[in-house]
GUKEPA-441341 format. One record per residue: z, y, x negated of N, C-alpha, C, CB in turn; residue in one letter. Coordinates in pm, 1 decimal. Glycine has a CB too. Layout:
N
NODE|n_Z|n_Y|n_X|ca_Z|ca_Y|ca_X|c_Z|c_Y|c_X|cb_Z|cb_Y|cb_X|resn
NODE|Z|Y|X|Z|Y|X|Z|Y|X|Z|Y|X|A
...
***
This chain:
181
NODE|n_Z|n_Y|n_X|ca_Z|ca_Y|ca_X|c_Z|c_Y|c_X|cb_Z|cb_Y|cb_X|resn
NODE|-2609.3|-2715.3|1134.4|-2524.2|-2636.8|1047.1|-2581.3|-2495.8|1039.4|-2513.2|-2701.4|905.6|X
NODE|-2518.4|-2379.8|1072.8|-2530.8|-2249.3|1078.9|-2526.9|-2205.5|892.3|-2396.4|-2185.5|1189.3|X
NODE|-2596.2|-2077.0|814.8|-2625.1|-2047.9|769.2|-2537.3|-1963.7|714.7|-2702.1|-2044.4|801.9|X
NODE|-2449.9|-1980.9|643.2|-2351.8|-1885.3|606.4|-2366.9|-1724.7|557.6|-2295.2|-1949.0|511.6|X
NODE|-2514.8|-1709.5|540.7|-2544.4|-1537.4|534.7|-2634.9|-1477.9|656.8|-2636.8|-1496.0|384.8|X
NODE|-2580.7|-1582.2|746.7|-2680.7|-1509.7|853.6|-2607.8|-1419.6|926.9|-2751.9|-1605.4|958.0|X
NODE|-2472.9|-1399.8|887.6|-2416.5|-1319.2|962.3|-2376.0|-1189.8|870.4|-2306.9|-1391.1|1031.0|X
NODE|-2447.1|-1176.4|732.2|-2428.6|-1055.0|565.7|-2364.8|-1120.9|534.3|-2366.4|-891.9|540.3|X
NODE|-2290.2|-1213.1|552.8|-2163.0|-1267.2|424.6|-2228.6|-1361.5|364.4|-2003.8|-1340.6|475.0|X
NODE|-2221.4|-1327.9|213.6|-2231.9|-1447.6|147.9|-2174.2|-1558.4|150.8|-2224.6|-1433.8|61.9|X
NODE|-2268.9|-1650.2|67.5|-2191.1|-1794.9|64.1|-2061.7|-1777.5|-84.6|-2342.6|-1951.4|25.6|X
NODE|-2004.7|-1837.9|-69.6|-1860.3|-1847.6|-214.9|-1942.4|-1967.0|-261.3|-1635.3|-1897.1|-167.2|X
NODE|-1925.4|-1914.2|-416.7|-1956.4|-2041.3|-453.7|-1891.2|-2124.2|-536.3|-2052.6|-2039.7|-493.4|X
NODE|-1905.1|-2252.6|-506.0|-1776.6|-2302.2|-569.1|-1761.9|-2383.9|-692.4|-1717.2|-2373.2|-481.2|X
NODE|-1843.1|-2317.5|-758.5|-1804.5|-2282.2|-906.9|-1664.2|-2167.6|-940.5|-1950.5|-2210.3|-969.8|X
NODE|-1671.6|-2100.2|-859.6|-1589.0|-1940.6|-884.6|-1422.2|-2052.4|-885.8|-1614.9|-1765.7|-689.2|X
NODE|-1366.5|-2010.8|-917.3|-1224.7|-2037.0|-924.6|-1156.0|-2032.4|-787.7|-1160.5|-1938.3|-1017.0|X
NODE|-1064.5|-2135.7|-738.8|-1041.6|-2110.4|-621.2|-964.7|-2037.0|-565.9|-1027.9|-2180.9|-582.7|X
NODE|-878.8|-1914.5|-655.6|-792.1|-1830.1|-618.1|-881.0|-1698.0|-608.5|-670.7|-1829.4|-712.4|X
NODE|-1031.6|-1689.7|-693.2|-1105.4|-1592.8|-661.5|-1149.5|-1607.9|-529.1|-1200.9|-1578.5|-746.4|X
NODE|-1210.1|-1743.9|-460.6|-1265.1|-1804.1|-341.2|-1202.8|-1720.2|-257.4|-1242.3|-1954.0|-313.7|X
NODE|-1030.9|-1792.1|-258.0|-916.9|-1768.4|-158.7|-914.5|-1618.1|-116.6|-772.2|-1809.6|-224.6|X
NODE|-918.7|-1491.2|-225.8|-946.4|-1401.4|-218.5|-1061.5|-1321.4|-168.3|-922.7|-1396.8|-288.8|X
NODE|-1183.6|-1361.7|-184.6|-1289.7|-1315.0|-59.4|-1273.6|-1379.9|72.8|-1442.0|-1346.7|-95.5|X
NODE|-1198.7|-1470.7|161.9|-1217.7|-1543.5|216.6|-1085.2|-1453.5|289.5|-1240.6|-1683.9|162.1|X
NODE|-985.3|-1419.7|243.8|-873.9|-1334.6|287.9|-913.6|-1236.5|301.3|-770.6|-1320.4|222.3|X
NODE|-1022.4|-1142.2|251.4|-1071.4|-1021.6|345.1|-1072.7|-1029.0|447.0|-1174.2|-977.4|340.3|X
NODE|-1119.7|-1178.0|510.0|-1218.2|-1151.0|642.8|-1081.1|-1177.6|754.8|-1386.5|-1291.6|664.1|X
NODE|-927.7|-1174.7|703.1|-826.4|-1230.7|790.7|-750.2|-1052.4|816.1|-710.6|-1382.9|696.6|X
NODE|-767.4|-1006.6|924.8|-716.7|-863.0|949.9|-554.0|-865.4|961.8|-786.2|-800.4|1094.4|X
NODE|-543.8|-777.7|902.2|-347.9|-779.1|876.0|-332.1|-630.2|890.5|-267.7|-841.3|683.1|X
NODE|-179.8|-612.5|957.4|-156.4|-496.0|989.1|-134.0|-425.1|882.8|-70.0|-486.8|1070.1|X
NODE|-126.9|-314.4|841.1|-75.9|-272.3|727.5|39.9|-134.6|737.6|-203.3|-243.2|644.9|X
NODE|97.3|-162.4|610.6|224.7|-75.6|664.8|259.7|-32.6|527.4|361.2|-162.6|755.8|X
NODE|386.2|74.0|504.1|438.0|94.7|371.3|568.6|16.7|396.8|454.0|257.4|321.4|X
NODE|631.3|-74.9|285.7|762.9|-101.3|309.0|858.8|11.0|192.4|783.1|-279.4|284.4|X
NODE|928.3|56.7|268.1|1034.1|101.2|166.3|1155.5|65.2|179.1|1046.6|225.9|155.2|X
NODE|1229.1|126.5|50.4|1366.2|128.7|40.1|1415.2|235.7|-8.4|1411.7|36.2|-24.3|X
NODE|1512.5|191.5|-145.3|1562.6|280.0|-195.0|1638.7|206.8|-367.7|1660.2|341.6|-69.3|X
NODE|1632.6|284.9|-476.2|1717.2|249.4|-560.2|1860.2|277.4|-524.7|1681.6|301.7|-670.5|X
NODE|1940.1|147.5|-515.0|2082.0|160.0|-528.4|2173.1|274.7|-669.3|2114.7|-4.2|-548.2|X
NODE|2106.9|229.1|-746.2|2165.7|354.7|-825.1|2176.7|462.6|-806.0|2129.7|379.4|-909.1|X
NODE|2041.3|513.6|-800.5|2030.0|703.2|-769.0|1984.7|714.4|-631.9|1898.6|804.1|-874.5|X
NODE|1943.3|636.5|-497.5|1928.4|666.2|-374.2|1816.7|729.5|-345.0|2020.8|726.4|-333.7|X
NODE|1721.2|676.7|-495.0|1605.4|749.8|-463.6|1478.9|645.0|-444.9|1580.8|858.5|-580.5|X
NODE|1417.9|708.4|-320.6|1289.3|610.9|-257.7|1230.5|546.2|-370.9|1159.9|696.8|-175.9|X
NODE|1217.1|380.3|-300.9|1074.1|330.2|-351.9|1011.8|220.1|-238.6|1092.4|248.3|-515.6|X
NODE|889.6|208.4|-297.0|746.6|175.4|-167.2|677.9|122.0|-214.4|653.1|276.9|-99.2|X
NODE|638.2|60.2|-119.9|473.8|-34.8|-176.1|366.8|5.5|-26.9|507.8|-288.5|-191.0|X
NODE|236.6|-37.2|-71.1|179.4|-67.1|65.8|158.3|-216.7|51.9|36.7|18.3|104.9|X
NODE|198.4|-235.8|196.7|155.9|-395.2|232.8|110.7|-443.3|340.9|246.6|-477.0|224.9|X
NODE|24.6|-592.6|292.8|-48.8|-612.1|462.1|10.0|-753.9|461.2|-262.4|-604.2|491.4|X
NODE|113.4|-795.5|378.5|221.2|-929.0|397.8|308.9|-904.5|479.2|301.1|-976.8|281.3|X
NODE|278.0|-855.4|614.9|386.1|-868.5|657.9|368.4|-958.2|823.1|447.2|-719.0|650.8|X
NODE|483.8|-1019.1|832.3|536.5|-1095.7|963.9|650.9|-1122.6|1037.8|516.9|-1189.7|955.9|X
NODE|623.2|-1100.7|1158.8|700.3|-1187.1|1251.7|793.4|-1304.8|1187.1|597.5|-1251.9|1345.4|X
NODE|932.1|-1353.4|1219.7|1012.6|-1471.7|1183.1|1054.7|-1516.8|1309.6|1132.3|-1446.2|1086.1|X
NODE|1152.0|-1454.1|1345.1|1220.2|-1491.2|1500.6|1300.7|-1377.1|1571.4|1334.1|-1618.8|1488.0|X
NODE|1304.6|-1436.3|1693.3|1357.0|-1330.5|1768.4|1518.7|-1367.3|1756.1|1290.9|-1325.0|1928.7|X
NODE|1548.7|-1475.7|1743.0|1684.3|-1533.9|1745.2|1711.5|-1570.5|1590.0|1693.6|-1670.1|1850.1|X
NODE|1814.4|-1512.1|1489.9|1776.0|-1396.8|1511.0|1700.1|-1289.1|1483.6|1826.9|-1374.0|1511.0|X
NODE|1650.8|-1154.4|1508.7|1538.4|-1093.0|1486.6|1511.6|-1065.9|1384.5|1522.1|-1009.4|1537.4|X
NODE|1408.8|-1113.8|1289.3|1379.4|-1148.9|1182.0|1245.9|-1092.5|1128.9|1388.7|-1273.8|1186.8|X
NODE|1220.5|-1055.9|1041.8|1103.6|-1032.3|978.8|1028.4|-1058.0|816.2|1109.7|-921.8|1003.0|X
NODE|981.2|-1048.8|793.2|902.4|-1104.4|603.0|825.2|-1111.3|575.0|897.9|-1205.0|531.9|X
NODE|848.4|-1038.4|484.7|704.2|-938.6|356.8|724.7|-1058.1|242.1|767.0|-705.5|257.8|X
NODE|567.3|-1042.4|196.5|613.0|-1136.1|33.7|570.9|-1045.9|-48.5|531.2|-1299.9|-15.4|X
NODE|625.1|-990.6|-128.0|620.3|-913.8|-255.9|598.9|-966.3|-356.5|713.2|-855.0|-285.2|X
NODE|501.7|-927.6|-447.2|488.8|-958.5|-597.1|627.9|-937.4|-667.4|375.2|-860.6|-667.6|X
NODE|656.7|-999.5|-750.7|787.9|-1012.8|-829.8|769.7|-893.4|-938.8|808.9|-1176.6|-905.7|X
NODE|630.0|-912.8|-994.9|565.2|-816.2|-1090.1|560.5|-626.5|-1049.7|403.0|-881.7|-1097.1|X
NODE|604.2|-639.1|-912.1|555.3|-513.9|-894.1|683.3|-403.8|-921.6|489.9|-507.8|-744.1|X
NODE|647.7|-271.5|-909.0|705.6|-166.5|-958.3|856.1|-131.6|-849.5|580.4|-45.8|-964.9|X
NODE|825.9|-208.3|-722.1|945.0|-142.0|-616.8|1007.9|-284.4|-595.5|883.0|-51.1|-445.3|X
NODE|968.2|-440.3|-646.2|1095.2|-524.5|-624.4|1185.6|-551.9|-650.9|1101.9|-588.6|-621.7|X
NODE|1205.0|-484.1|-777.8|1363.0|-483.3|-770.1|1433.6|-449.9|-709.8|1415.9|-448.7|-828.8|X
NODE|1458.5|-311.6|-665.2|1484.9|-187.3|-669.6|1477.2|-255.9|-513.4|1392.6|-55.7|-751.6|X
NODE|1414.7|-297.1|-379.7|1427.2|-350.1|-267.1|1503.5|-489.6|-287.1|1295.4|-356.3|-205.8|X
NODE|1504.8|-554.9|-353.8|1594.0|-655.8|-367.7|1725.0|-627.8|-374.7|1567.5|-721.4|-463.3|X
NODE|1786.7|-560.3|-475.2|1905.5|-456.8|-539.5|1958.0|-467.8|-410.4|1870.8|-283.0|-606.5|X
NODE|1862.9|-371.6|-360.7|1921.3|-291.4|-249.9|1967.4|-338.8|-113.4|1835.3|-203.6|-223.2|X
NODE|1907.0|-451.0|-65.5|1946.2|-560.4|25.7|1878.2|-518.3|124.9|2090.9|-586.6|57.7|X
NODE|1822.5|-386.5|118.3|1748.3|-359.3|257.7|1582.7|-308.6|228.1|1841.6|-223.8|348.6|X
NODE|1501.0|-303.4|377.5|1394.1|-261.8|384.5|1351.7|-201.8|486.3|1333.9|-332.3|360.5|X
NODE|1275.9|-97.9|522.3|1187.7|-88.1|635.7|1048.2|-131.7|628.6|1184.6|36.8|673.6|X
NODE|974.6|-129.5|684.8|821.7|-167.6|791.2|822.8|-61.5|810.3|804.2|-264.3|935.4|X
NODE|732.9|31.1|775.8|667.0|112.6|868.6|506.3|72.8|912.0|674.3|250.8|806.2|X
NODE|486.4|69.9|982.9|318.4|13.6|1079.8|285.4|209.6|1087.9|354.2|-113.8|1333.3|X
NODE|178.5|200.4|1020.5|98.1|298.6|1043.1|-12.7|338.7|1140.6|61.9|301.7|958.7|X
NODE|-58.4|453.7|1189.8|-95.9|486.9|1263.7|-258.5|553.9|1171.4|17.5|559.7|1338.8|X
NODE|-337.1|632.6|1259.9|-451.3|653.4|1253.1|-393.6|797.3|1160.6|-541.9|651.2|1402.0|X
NODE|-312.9|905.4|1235.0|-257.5|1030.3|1211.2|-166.7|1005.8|1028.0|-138.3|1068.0|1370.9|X
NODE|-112.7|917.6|986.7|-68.0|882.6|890.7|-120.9|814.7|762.6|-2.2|836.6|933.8|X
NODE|-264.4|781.7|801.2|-349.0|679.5|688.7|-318.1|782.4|576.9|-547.9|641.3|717.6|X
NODE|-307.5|906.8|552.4|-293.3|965.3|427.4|-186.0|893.8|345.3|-263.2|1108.6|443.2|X
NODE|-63.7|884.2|428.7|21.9|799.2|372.2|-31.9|652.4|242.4|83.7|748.0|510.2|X
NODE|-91.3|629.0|309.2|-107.8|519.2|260.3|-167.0|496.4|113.8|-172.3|466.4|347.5|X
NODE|-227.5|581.6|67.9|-347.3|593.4|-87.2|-198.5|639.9|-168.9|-532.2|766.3|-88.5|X
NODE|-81.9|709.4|-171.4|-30.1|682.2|-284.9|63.0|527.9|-351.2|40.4|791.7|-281.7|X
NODE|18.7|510.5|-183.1|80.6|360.6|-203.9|-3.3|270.0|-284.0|102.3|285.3|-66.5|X
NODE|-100.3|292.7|-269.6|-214.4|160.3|-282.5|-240.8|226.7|-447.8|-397.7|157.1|-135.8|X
NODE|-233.7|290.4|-472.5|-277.6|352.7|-609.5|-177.8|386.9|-668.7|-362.2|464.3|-610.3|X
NODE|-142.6|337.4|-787.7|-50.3|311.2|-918.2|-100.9|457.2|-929.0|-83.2|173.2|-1057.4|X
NODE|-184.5|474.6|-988.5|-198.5|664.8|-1047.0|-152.4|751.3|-965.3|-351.2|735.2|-1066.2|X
NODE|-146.3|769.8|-824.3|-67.3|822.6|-739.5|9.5|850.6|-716.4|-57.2|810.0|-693.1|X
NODE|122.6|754.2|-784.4|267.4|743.8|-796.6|341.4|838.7|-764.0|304.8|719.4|-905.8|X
NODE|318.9|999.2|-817.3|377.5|1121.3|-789.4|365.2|1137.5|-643.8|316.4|1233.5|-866.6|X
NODE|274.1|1119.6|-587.5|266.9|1198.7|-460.5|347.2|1053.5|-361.1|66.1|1258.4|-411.2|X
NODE|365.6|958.9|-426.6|453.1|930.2|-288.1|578.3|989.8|-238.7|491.5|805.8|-287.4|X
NODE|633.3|951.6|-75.8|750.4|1007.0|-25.1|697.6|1174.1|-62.5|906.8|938.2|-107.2|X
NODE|593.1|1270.7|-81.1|629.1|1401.0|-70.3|569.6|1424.0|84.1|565.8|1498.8|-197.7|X
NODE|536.1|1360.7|154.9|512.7|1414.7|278.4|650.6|1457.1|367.7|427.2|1311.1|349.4|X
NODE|671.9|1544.7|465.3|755.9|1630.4|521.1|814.9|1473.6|645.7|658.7|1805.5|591.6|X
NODE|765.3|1413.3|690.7|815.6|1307.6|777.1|916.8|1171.3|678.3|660.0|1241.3|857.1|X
NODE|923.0|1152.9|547.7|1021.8|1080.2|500.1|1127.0|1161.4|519.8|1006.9|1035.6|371.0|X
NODE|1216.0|1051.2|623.0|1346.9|1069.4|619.5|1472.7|937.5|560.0|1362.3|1108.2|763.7|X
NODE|1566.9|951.1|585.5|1635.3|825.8|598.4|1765.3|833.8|710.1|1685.9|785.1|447.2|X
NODE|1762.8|716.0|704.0|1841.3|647.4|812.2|1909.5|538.6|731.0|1747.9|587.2|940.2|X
NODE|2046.1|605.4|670.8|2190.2|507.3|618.1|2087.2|586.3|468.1|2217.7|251.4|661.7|X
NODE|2091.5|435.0|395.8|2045.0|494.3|241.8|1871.5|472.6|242.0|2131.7|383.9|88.5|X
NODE|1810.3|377.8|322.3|1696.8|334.5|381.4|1566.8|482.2|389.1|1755.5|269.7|541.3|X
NODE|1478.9|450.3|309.8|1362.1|581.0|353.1|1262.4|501.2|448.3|1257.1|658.6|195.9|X
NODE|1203.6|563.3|535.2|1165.5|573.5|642.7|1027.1|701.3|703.0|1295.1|583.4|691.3|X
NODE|922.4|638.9|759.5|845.7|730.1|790.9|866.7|833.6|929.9|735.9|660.0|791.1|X
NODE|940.0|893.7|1017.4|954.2|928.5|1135.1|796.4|953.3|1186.5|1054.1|1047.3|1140.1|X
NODE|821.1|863.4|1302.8|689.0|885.1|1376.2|559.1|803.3|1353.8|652.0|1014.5|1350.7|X
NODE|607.5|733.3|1311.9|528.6|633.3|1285.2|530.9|512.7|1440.4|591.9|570.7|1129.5|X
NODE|432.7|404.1|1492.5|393.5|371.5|1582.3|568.2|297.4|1531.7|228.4|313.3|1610.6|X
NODE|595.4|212.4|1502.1|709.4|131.1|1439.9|777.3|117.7|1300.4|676.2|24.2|1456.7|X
NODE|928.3|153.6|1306.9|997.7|143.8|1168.4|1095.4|14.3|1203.5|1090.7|301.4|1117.5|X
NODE|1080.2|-116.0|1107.9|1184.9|-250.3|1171.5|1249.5|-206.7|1020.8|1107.7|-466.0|1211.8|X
NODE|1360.0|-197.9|1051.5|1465.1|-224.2|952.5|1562.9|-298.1|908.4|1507.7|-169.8|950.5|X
NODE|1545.9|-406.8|788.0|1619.1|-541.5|786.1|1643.6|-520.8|687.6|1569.9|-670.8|810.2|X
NODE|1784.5|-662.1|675.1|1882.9|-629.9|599.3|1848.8|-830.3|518.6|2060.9|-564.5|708.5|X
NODE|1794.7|-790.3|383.0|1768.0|-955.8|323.9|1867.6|-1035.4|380.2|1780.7|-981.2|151.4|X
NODE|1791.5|-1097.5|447.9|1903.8|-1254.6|450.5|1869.2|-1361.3|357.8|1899.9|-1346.3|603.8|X
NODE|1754.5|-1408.7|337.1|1680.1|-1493.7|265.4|1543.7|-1441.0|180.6|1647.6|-1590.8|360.9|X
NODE|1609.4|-1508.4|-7.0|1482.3|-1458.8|-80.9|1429.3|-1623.5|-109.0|1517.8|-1343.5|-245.2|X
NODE|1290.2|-1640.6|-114.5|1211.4|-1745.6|-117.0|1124.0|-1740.7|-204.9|1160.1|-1768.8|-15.2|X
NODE|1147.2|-1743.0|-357.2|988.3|-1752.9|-481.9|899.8|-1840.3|-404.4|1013.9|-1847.3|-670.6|X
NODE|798.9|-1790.9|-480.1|652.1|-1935.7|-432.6|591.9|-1816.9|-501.7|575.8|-2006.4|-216.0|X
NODE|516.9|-1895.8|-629.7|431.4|-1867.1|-708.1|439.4|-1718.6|-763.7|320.0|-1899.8|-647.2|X
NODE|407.7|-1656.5|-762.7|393.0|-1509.4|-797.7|495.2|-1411.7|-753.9|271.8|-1461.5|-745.3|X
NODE|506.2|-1470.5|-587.6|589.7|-1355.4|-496.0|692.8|-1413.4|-461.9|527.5|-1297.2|-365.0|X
NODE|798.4|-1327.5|-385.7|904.4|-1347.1|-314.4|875.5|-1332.3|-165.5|1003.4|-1262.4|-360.3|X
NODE|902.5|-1433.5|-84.4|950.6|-1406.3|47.1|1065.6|-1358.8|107.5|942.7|-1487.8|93.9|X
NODE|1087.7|-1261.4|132.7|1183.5|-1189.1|161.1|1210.9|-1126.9|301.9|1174.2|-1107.6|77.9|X
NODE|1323.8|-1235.5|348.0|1326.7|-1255.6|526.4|1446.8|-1130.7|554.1|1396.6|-1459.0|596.5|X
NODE|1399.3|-1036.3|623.9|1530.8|-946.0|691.8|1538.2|-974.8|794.2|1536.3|-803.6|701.0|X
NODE|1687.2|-966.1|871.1|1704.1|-965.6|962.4|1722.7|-827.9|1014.9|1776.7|-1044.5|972.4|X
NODE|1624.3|-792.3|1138.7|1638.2|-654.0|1196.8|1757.1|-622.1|1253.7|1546.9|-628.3|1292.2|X
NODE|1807.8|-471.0|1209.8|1907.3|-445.1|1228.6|1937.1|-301.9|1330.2|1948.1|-452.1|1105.8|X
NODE|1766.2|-268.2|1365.7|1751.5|-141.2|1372.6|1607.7|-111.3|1382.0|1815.1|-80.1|1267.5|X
NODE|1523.0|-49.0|1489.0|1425.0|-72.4|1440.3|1374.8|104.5|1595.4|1367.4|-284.2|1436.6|X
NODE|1276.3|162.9|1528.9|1243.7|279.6|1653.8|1082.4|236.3|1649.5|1283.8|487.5|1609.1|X
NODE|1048.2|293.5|1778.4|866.9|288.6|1820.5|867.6|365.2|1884.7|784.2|176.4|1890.6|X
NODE|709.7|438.6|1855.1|702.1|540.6|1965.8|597.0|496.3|2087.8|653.3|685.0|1898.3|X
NODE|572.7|388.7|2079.3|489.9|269.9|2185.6|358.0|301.0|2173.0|524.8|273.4|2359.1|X
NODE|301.2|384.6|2094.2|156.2|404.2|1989.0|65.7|265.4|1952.4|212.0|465.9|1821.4|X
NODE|-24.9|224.9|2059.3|-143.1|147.8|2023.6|-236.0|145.8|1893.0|-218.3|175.7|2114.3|X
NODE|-223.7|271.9|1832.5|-263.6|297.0|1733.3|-227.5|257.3|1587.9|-261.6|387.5|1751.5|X
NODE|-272.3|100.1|1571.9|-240.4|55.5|1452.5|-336.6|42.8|1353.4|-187.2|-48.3|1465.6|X
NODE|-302.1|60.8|1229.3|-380.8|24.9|1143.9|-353.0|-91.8|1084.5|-394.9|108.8|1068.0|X
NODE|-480.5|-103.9|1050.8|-496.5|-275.8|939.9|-597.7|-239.9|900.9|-513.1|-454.5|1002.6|X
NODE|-644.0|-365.3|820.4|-664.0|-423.0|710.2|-764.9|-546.7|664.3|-556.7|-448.4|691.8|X
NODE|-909.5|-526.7|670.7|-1032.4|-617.4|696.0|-1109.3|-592.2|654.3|-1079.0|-641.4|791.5|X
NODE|-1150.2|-650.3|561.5|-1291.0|-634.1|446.8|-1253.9|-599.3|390.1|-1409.0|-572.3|444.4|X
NODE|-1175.7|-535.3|322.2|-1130.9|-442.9|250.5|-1171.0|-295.9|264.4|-1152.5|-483.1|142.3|X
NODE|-1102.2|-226.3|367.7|-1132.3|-148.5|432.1|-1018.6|-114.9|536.7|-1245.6|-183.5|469.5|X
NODE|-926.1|2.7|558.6|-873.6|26.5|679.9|-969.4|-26.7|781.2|-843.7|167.5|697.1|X
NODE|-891.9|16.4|877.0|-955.3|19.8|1012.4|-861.2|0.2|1182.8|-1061.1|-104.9|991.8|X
NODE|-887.0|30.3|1273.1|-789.8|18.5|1364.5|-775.9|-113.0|1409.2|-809.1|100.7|1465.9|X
NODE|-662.1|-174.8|1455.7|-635.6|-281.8|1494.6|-578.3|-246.4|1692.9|-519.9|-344.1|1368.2|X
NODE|-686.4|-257.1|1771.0|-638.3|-198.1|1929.7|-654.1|-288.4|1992.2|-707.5|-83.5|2005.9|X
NODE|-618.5|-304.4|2110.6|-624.7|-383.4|2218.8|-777.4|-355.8|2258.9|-509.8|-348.3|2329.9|X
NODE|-850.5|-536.7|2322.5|-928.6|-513.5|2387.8|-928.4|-511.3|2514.0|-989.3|-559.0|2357.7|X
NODE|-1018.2|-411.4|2605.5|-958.0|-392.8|2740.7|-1041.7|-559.6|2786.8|-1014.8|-210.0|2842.0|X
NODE|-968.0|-583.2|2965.4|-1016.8|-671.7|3009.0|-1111.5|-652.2|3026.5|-979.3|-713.3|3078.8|X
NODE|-1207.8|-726.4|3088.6|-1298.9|-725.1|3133.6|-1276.5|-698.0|3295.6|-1356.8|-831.0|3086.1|X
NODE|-1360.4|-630.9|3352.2|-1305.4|-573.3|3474.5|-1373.4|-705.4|3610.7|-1377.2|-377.0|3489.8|X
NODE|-1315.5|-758.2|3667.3|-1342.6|-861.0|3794.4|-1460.9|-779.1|3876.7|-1184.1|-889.1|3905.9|X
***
């Protein structure tokens, strides 16, 4: 049996509660990270989260799903609205990302010069990928909503340059090259 701090990580101990556990233990799982937005149906004005819930569903049809806290400040307001984008961020864009992640911030989201929209939908231009889906399916489980779009629309600029999400910590998520024969 290998030594669970021989590699710096501590051991969990399991006394701690197991949703605290679950939570150090989900650092160490790298997720892409992205802003999802929308828009309030009422006044057509942006709202966003940052998130690293997001996935793949199917290609048939092309499908995607974020789980959102129910509690949070932009699910309604993306629910309402029936739609969402993905934006997958890049290295050039991480600024983006801190008014997301920070409630005190709040003001400075959407003031960067690259939010645009496309229909009523806000959107980052230039970003590595924007998938844009339209709710087909909402799914509670515990806290959050699963919330499946089907893509309806989606641009890339074919940018390797992704960011995610490990340790708690950005960081790039790239291809490793082969190994050369």
């Amino acid at each position: 049996m290998t030594d669970p701090t021989a590699t710096g990580t501590p051991a969990i101990p399991p006394d701690q509660a197991l949703d605290a556990r679950l939570k150090q233990v989900l650092r160490h799982l790298p997720a892409p990270v992205g802003i999802v937005s929308s828009f309030a149906p009422e006044s057509g004005d942006p709202v966003g989260l940052a998130m690293s819930a997001i996935m793949p569903v199917s290609l048939e049809p092309c499908s995607m799903a974020i789980a959102i806290n129910r509690a949070g400040a932009s699910h309604d307001a993306i629910v309402r609205s029936g739609r969402f984008c993905i934006n997958l961020l890049d290295s050039a864009r991480q600024a983006h990302m801190a008014p997301f992640a920070r409630p005190e911030a709040r003001d400075l989201r959407f003031t960067q010069p690259d939010w645009v929209r496309h229909g009523q939908v806000w959107y980052i231009e230039g970003c590595p990928a924007n998938m844009f889906c339209e709710i087909r399916e909402r799914l509670p489980y515990g806290t959050h909503d699963l919330l499946i779009g089907e893509v309806y629309d989606l641009m890339s600029t074919g940018s390797e340059d992704i960011l995610g999400w490990a340790n708690g910590a950005l960081g790039r998520l790239s291809p490793i090259e082969a190994p050369k024969e």
